[in-house]
N, C-alpha and C positions, 0 to 999 in steps of 0.2 A: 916404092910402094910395096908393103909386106904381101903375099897373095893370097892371104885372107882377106885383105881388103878391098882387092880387085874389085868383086863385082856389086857391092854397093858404092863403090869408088867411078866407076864405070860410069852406070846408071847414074849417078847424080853431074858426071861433067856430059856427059851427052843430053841429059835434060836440060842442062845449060845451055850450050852447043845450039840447040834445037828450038829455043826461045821461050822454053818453059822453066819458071821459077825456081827454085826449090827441091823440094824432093817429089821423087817419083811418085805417080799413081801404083801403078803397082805396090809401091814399098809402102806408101799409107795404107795400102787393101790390105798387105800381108803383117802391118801392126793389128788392125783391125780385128782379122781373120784370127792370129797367136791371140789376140788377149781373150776376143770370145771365147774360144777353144779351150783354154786357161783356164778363165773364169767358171767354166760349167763342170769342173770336175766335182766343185765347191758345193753344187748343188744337185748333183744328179741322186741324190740316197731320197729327197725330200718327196715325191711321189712314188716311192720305194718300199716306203719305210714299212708297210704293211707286209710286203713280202720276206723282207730281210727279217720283218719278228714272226713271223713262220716259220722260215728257214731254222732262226737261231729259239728259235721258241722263245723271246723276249716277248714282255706282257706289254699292251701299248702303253700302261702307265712309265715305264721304263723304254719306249724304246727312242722316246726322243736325245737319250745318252747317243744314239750315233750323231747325230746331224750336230751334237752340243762337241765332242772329239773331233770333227771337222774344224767347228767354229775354233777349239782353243787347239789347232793347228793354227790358222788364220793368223789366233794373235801371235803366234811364238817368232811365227815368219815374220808380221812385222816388225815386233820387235831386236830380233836376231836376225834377220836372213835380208830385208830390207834393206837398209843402211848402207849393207857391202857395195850397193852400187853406187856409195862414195869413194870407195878405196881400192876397187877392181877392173878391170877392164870388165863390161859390162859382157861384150858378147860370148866370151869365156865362161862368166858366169852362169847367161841368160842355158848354153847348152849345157853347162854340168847338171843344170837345175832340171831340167825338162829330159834328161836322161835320167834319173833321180825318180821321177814325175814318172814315167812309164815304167820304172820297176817298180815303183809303189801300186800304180793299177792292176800291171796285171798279179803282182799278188793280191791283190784284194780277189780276183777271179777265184784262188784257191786256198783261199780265209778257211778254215776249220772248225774253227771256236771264238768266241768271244772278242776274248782279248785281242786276237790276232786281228778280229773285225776294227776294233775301234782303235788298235796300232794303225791299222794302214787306212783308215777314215783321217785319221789326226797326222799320219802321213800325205797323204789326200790333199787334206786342207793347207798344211803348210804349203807347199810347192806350188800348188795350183795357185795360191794367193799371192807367194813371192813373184812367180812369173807373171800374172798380171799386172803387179803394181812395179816391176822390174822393166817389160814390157812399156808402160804407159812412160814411166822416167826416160828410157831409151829415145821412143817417139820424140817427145819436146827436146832434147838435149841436141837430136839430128837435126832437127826442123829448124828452119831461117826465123827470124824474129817476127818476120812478117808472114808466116803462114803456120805459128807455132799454134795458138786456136783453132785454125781447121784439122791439123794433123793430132794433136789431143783429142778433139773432140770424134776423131773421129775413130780414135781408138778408146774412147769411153763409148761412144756408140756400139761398138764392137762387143763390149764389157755388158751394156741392158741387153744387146741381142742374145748373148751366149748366156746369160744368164736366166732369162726366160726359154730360150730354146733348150737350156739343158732339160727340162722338167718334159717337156714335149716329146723330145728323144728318147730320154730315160723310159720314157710310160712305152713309148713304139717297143723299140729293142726288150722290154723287160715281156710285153705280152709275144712276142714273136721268139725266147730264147732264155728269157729269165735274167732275174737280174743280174746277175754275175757277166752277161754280157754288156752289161753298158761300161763294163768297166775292163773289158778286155778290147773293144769296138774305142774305147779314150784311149788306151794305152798303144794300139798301134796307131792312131791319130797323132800322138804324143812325138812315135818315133819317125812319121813323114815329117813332121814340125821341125826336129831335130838337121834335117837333112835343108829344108826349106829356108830354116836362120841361119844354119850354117855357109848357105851361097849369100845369101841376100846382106845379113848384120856386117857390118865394119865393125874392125876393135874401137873402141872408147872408154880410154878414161874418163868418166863420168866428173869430175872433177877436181881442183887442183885443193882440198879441204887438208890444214894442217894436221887433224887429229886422226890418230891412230885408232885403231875398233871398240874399245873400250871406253875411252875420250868419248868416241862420237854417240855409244849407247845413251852414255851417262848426259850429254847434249840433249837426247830424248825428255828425259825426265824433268831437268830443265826448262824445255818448252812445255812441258807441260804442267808444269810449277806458276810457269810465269805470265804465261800467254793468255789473258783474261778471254779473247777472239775464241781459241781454240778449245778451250774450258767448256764455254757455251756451248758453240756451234759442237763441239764434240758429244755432251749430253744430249741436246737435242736428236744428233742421228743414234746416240743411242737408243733412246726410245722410240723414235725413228722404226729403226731397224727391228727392235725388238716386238714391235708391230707388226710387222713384215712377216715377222720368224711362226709366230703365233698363228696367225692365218695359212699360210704355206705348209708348215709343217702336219697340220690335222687336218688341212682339205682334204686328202685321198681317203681319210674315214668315213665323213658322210657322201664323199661322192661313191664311195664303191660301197656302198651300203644300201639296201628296200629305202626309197621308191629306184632310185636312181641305177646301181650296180654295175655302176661306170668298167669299164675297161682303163687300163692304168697308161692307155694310149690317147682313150678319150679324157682322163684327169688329166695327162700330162700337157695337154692340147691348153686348157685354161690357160700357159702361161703366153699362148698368141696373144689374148684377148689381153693381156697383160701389158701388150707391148704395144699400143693403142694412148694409154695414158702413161706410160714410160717415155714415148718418141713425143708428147705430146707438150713433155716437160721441159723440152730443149729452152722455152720462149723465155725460161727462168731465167735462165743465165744472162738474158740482153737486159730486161727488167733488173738484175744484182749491176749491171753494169750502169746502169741508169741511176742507181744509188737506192733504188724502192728494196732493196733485199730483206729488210725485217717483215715489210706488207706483206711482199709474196709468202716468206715465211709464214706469217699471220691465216694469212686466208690459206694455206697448202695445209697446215695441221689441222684448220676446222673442216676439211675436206678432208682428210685422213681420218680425224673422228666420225663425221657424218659415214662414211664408208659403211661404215658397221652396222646400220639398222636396214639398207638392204640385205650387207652377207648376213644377217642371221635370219632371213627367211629363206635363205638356201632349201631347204628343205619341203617347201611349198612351189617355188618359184624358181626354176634357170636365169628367168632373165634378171630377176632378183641379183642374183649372183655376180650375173654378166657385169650389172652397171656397177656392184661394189669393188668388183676386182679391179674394173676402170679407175673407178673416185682412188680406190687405194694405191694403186701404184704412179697415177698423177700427183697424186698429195706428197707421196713418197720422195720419187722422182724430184719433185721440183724443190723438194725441202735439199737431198742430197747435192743437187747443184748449185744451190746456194749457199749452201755450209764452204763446197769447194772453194767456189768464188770467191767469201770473204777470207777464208784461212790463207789461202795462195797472198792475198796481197798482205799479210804479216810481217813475214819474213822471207823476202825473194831471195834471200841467200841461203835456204834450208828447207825447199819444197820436197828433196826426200823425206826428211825427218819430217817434219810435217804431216804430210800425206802419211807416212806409218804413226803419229802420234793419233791422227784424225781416225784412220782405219782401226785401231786397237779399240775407238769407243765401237765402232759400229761389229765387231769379233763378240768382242761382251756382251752388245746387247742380241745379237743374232742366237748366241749359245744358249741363253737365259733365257730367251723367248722361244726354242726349240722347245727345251726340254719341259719349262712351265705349262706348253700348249696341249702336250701330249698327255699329264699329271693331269691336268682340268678338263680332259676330255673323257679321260676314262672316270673318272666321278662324277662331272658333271654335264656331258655329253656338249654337241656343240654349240647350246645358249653358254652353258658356260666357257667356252672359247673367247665369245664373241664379246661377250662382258669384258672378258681378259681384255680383248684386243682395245675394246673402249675406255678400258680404264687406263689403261696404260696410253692409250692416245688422248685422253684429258688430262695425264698428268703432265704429256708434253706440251702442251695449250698452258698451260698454269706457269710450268717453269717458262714459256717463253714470254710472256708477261711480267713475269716475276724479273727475268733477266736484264728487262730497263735500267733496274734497280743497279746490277752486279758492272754494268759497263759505266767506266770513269766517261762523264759528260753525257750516258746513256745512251740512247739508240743513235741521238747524233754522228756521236763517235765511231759508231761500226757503219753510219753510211758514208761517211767519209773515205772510209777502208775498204767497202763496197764500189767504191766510181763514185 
């Protein structure tokens, strides 16, 4: 046994040993724990954004360009940086990436100018996103067949937690230090991680695929050529997400703004109340598995559009707010777990590529709903946000209707695919 392997080597025959199945608790905690971590690097700028265009004195019509450099890190990684964890020993990978990941943070600490902001945003983005979705492939590939759903899900759990929590964090650390520490506070995070996969990960050939790296891109594009499933389900989170992006991005304007003049610890705090109809959306996945995945989908969009006529009395009403942030990220949630659920059963011989074809819709629609949130905010202040966000969440109502049409044999056919 190599001695890098040792002690997840270890740990899974003494779990044996010891009458327990599978893989360790621990080591499902510590998937859990890396992807959150991950994942929130991805979004720590977005209750930020008001300080960083201080800082850089960007105008808020312009400053949604950071969170949008994030986002098209996001796709680069999928599309390049993903994949390798067909052709590489993963855990090799998993630490060059996440040493990578910590010099990209703490330069962002000592950003200058501009460019150098949205170099190391788009650096940011890549990394943090490869290692989540590098992280989540690792999970299932370790995991026994029979506890591969609780050990995923429990590092996508991991993925809504750190992702709501990042917004939380960011707003604390940014009023107690400024923002440039939330990104020095990730970067030594970053380098305990390193030390933490380094005992814990075993090597792993992620698999035995014939195609060499360029082969396996061009594999991508293919799927996504052909894969009518993935087409679909992949527009949907796009607009999905580009939902998501809309809302999130320009809340810290009217919240730290007369009446309200929130503290960017108290905005960052909304993303708790977030994690309410996040956790709430697990119940998707058993209902996708029941073969209902187009209803759920059905009813989860008209709850993502209704959202909106609470959040836009934000401005009169907290509690207003409260129940829109619920409906939205419920509606959200449970559309993204169902999108997974049906793609995965596609193609079980290609859930890396997959999962990075599926991710590349929801990078585009997050970038595009950044920067369009911030442009409509500054001329048309937050009613016109919220229009944004309703129109864009009726157009996804319309295509998913529409989409009957685009499936051979129609919805039948994707419940089929569904369970």
């Amino acid at each position: 046994m190599p001695a890098e392997n040792a002690p997840a080597e270890i740990a899974v025959n003494a779990s044996l040993r010891t009458g327990q199945r599978g893989m360790p608790r621990s080591t499902v905690m510590m998937f859990a724990v890396a992807s959150g971590l991950s994942v929130a690097n991805v979004y720590y700028a977005q209750p930020l954004l008001d300080a960083i265009a201080g800082d850089f004195h960007i105008s808020h019509a312009s400053v949604g360009m950071v969170m949008t450099a994030t986002q098209i890190g996001s796709a680069l990684a999928l599309i390049f940086v993903v994949p390798l964890g067909d052709l590489l020993d993963r855990r090799r990978l998993m630490l060059v990436q996440l040493a990578w990941l910590a010099l990209a943070l703490i330069s962002l600490c000592f950003a200058s100018s501009k460019p150098l902001l949205l170099a190391g945003m788009l650096a940011v983005g890549m990394l943090g996103t490869a290692m989540t979705q590098g992280l989540i492939a690792f999970a299932a590939t370790m995991a026994t067949p029979s506890e591969r759903g609780r050990v995923v899900g429990a590092a996508q759990g991991g993925v809504v937690i750190g992702l709501l929590l990042a917004r939380t964090l960011a707003g604390w650390l940014t009023d107690l230090a400024g923002w440039r520490s939330v990104y020095a506070v990730s970067g030594l995070l970053a380098v305990l991680m390193i030390a933490v996969l380094a005992r814990m990960l075993p090597s792993q050939q992620a698999s035995q695929t014939p195609l060499a790296y360029l082969p396996l891109l061009r594999s991508m594009f293919a799927l996504l050529r052909h894969e009518r499933v993935l087409q679909i389900r992949g527009v949907i989170a796009m607009l999905m997400f580009a939902a998501f992006s809309v809302f999130w991005t320009s809340l810290v304007f009217p919240l730290g703004a007369p009446p309200y003049s929130y503290s960017h610890t108290m905005i960052g705090s909304f993303g708790l109340v977030g994690a309410i109809g996040a956790l709430a959306a697990a119940r998707a996945g058993q209902l996708a598995d029941r073969g209902l995945g187009q209803w759920v989908t059905g009813a989860a969009l008209l709850l993502l559009l209704a959202s909106w006529l609470p959040i836009a009395f934000t401005s009169h009403a907290l509690w207003a707010l409260i129940v829109g942030v619920i409906a939205l990220d419920l509606g959200g949630q449970a559309i993204h777990v169902v999108n997974q659920s049906m793609i995965f059963r596609v193609r079980p011989e290609a859930h890396s590529r997959l999962v990075g074809c599926y991710m590349m819709f929801y990078a585009v629609g997050s970038g595009a709903g950044a920067i369009s949130s911030t442009m409509v905010y500054a001329y048309a202040g937050w009613n016109g946000v919220c229009l944004l966000g309703a129109a864009i969440s009726a157009l996804a109502c319309v295509f998913w209707l529409g989409s009957k049409q685009l499936m051979p044999g129609g919805w039948s056919s994707s419940r089929s695919i569904a369970g």
